[in-house]
Backbone as JSON, one array per atom type, in Angstrom:
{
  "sequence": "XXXXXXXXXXXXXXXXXXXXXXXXXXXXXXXXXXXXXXXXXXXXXXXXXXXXXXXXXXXXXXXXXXXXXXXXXXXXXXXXXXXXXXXXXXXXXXXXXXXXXXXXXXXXXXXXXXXXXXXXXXXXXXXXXX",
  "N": [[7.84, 29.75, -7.36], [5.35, 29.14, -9.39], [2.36, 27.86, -10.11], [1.44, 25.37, -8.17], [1.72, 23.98, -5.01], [1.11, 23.38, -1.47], [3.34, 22.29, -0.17], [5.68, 22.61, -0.54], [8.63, 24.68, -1.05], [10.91, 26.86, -2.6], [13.91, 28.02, -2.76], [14.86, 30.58, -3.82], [17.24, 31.6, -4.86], [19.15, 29.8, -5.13], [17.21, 27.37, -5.63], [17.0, 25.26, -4.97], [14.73, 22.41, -4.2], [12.21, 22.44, -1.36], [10.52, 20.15, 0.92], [8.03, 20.8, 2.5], [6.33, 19.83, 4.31], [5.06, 16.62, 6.22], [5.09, 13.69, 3.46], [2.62, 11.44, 2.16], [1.7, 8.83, 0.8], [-0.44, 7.42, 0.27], [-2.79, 9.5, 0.51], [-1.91, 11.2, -1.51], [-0.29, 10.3, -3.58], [1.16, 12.03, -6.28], [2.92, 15.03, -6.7], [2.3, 18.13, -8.57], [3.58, 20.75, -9.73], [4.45, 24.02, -11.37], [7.07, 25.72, -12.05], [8.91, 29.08, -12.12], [11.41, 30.63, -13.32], [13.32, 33.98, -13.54], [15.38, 36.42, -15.04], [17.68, 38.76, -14.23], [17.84, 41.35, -16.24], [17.65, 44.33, -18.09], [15.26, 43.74, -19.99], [13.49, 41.87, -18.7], [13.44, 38.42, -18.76], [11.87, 35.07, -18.88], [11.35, 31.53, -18.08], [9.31, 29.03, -17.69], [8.77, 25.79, -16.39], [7.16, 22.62, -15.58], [7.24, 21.05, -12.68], [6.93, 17.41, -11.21], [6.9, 15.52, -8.85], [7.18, 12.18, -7.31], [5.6, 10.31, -5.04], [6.97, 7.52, -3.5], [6.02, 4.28, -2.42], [5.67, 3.74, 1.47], [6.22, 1.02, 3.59], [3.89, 1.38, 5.53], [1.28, 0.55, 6.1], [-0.36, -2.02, 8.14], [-2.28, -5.15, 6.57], [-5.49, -5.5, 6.86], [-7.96, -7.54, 7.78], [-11.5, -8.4, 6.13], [-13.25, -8.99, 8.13], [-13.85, -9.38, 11.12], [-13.97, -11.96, 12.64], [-13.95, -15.77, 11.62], [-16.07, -18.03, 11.36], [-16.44, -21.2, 10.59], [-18.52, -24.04, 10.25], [-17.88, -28.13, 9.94], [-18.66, -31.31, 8.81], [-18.04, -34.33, 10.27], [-16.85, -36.27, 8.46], [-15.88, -35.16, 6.27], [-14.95, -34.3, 2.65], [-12.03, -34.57, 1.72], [-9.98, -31.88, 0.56], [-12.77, -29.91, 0.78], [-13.87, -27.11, 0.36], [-13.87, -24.75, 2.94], [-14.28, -22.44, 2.57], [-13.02, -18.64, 2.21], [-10.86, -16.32, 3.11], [-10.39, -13.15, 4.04], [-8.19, -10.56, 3.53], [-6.95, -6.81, 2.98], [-4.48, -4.7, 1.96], [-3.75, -1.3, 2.05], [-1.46, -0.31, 1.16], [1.24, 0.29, -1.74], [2.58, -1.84, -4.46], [4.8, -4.34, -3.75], [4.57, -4.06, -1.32], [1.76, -4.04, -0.73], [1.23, -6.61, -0.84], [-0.65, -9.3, 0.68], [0.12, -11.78, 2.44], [-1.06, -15.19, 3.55], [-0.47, -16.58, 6.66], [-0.65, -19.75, 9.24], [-0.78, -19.22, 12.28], [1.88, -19.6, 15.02], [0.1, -20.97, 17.42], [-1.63, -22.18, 16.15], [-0.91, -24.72, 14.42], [-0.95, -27.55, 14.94], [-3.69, -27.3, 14.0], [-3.11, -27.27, 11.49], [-2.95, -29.6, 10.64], [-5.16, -30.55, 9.48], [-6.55, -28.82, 8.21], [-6.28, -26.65, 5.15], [-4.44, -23.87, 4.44], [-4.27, -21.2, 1.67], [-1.78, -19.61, 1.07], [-1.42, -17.3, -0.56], [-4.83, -17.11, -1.31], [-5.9, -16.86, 0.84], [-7.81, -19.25, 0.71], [-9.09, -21.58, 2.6], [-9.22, -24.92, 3.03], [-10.09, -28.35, 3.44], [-7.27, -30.98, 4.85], [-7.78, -33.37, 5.42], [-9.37, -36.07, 7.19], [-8.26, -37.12, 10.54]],
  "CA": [[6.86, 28.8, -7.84], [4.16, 29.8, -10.04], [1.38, 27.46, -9.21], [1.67, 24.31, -6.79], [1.36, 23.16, -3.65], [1.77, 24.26, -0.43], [4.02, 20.95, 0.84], [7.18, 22.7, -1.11], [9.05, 25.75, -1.32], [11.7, 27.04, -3.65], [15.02, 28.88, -2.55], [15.2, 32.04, -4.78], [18.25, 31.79, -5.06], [19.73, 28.76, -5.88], [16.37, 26.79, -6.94], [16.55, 23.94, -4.46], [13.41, 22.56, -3.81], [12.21, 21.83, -0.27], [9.14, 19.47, 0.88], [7.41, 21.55, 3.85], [4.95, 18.83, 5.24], [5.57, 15.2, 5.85], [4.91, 13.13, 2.27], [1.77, 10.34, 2.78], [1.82, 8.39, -0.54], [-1.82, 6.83, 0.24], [-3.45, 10.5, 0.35], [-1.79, 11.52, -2.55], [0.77, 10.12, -4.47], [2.19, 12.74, -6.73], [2.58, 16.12, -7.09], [2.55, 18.79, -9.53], [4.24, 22.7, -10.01], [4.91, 25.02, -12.65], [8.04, 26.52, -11.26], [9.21, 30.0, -12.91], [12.74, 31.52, -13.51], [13.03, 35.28, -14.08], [16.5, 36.97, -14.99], [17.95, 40.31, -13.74], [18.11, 41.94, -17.16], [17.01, 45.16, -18.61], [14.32, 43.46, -19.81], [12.83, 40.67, -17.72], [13.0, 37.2, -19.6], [11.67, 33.91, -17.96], [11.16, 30.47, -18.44], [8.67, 27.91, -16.77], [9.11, 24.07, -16.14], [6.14, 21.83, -14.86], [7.61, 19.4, -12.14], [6.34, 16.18, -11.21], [7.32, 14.75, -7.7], [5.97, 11.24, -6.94], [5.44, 9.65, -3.8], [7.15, 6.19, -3.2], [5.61, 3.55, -1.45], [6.62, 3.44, 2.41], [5.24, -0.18, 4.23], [3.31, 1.75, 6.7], [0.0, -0.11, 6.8], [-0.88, -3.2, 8.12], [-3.19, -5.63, 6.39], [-7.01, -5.37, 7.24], [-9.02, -8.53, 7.64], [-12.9, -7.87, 5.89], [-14.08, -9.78, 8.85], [-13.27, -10.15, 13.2], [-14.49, -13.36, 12.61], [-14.04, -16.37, 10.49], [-16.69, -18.94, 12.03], [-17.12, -22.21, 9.91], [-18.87, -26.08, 10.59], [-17.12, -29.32, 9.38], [-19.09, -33.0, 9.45], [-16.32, -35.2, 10.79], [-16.4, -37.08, 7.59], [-15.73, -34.14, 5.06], [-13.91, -34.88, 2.03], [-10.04, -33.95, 1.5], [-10.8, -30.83, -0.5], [-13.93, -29.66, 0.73], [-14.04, -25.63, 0.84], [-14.51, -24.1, 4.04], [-13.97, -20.81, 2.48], [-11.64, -17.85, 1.97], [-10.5, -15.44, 4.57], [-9.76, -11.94, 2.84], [-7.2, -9.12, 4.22], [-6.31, -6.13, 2.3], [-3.26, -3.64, 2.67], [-3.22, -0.18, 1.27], [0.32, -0.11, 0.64], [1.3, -0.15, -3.26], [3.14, -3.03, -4.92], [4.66, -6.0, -3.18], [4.09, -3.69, 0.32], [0.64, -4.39, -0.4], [0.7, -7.94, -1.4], [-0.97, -10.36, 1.4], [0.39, -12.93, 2.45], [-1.61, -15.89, 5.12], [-0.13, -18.04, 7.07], [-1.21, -19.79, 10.71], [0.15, -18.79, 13.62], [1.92, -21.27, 15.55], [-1.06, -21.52, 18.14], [-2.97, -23.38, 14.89], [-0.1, -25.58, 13.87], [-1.89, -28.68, 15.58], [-4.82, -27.42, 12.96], [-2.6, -27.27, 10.06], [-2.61, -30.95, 10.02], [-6.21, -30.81, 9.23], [-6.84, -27.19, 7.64], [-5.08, -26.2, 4.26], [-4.66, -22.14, 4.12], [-3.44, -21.3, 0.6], [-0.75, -18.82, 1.36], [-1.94, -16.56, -1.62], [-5.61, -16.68, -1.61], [-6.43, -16.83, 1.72], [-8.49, -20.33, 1.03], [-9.56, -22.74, 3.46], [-9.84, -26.87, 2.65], [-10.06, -29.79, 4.55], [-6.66, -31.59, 4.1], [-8.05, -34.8, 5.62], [-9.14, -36.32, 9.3], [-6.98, -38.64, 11.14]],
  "C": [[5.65, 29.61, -8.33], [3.07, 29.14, -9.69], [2.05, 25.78, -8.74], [1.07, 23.79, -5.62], [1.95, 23.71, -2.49], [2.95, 23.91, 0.69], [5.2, 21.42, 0.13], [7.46, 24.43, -1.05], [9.98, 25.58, -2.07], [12.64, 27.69, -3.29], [15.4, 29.35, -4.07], [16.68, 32.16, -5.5], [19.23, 31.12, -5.85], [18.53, 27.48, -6.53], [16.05, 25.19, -6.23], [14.83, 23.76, -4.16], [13.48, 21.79, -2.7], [10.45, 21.05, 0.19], [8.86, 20.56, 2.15], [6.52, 20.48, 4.63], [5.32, 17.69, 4.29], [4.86, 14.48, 4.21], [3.55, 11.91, 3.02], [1.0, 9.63, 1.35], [-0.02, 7.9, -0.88], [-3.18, 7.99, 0.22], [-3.03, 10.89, -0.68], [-0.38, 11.2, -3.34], [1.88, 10.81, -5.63], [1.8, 14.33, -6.84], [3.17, 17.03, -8.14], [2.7, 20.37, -9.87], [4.61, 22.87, -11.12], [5.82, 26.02, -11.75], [8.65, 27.86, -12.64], [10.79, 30.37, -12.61], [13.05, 32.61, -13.79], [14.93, 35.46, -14.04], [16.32, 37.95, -14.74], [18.28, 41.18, -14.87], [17.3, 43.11, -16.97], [15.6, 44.93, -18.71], [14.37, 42.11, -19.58], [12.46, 39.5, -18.73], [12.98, 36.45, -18.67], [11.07, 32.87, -18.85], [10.15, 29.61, -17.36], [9.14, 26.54, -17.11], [7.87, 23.36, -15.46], [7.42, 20.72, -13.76], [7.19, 18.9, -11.22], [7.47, 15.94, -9.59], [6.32, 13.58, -7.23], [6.58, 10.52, -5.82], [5.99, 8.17, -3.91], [6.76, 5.49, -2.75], [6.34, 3.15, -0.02], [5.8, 1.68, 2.77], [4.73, 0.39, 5.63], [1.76, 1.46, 7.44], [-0.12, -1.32, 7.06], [-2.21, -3.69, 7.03], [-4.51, -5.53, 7.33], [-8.0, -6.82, 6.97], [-11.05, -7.77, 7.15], [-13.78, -8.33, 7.13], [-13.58, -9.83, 10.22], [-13.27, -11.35, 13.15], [-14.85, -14.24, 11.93], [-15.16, -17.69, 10.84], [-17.26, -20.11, 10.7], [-17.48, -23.77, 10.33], [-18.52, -26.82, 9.56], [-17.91, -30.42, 9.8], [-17.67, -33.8, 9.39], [-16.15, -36.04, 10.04], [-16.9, -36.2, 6.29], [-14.77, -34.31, 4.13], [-13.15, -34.37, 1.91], [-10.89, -32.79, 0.48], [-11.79, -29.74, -0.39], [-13.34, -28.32, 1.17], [-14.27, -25.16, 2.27], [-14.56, -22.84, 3.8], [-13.02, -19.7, 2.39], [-11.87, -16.44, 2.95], [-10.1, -14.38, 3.84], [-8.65, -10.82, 3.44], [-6.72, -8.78, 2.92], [-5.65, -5.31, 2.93], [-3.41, -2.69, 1.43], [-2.07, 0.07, 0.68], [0.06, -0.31, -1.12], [2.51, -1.13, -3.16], [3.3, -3.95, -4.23], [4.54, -5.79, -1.42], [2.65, -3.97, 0.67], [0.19, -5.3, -0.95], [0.39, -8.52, -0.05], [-0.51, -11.55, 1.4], [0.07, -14.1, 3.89], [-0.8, -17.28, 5.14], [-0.84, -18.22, 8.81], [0.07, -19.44, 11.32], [0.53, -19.96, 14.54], [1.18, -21.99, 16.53], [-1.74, -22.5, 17.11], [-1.97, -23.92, 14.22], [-0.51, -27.14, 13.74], [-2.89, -28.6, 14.49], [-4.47, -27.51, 11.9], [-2.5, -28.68, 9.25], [-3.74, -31.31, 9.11], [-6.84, -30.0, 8.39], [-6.01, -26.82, 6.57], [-5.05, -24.8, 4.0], [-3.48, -21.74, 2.92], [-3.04, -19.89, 0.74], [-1.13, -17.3, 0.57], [-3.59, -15.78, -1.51], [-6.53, -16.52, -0.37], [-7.96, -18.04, 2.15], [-8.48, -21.41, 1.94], [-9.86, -24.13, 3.27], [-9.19, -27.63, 3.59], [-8.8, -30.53, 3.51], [-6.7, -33.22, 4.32], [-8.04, -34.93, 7.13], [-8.88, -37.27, 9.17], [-8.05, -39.39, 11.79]]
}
């Protein structure tokens, strides 16, 4: 290897390449070498190659709420509709490992009758009191 990184080596010999240290897609996602080839001639001819290794996405983070605590007041005659607000969690992960998705837990099922949480945006509305 001509220049690189220090997470790979190269067997001399046959050219495999090996990772040396675990991969962690969210510190750095891809990497990049200029690997060299030299022949055993008279005189010494060689070739370089740039190559590209990119990190896959594993699902190794949980979602992150922006908040411990979602605390909102309701008058007991609030209309169907009315906002209470949006609840946020993000996930590092890339693509659909780090899509969010809210739902209640079945402790707040009883509240679901009353509470609409839009699966997507993490919004909050009154779906009507009994």
């Amino acid at each position: 290897m001509v220049e690189g990184d220090n997470h790979f080596s190269i067997d001399s010999k046959n050219g495999t390449l090996y990772m040396l240290l675990s991969a962690d897609r969210e510190a750095t996602s891809k990497y990049v070498m200029t690997v060299q080839a030299l022949d055993n001639g008279p005189v010494v001819r060689s070739a370089t190659v740039t190559v590209t290794v990119t990190v896959t996405d594993k699902n190794d983070n949980a979602p992150l709420f922006s908040s411990e605590k979602f605390t909102k007041s309701v008058t007991e005659n609030a209309a169907t509709g009315t906002s209470l607000g949006r609840i946020e969690a993000t996930d590092i992960d890339e693509g659909a490992n780090g899509d969010v998705v809210y739902t209640m837990t079945s402790a707040n099922l009883q509240l679901s009758t009353y509470i609409a949480l839009s699966s997507s945006t993490g919004e909050l509305t009154i779906k009507g009191m009994a």
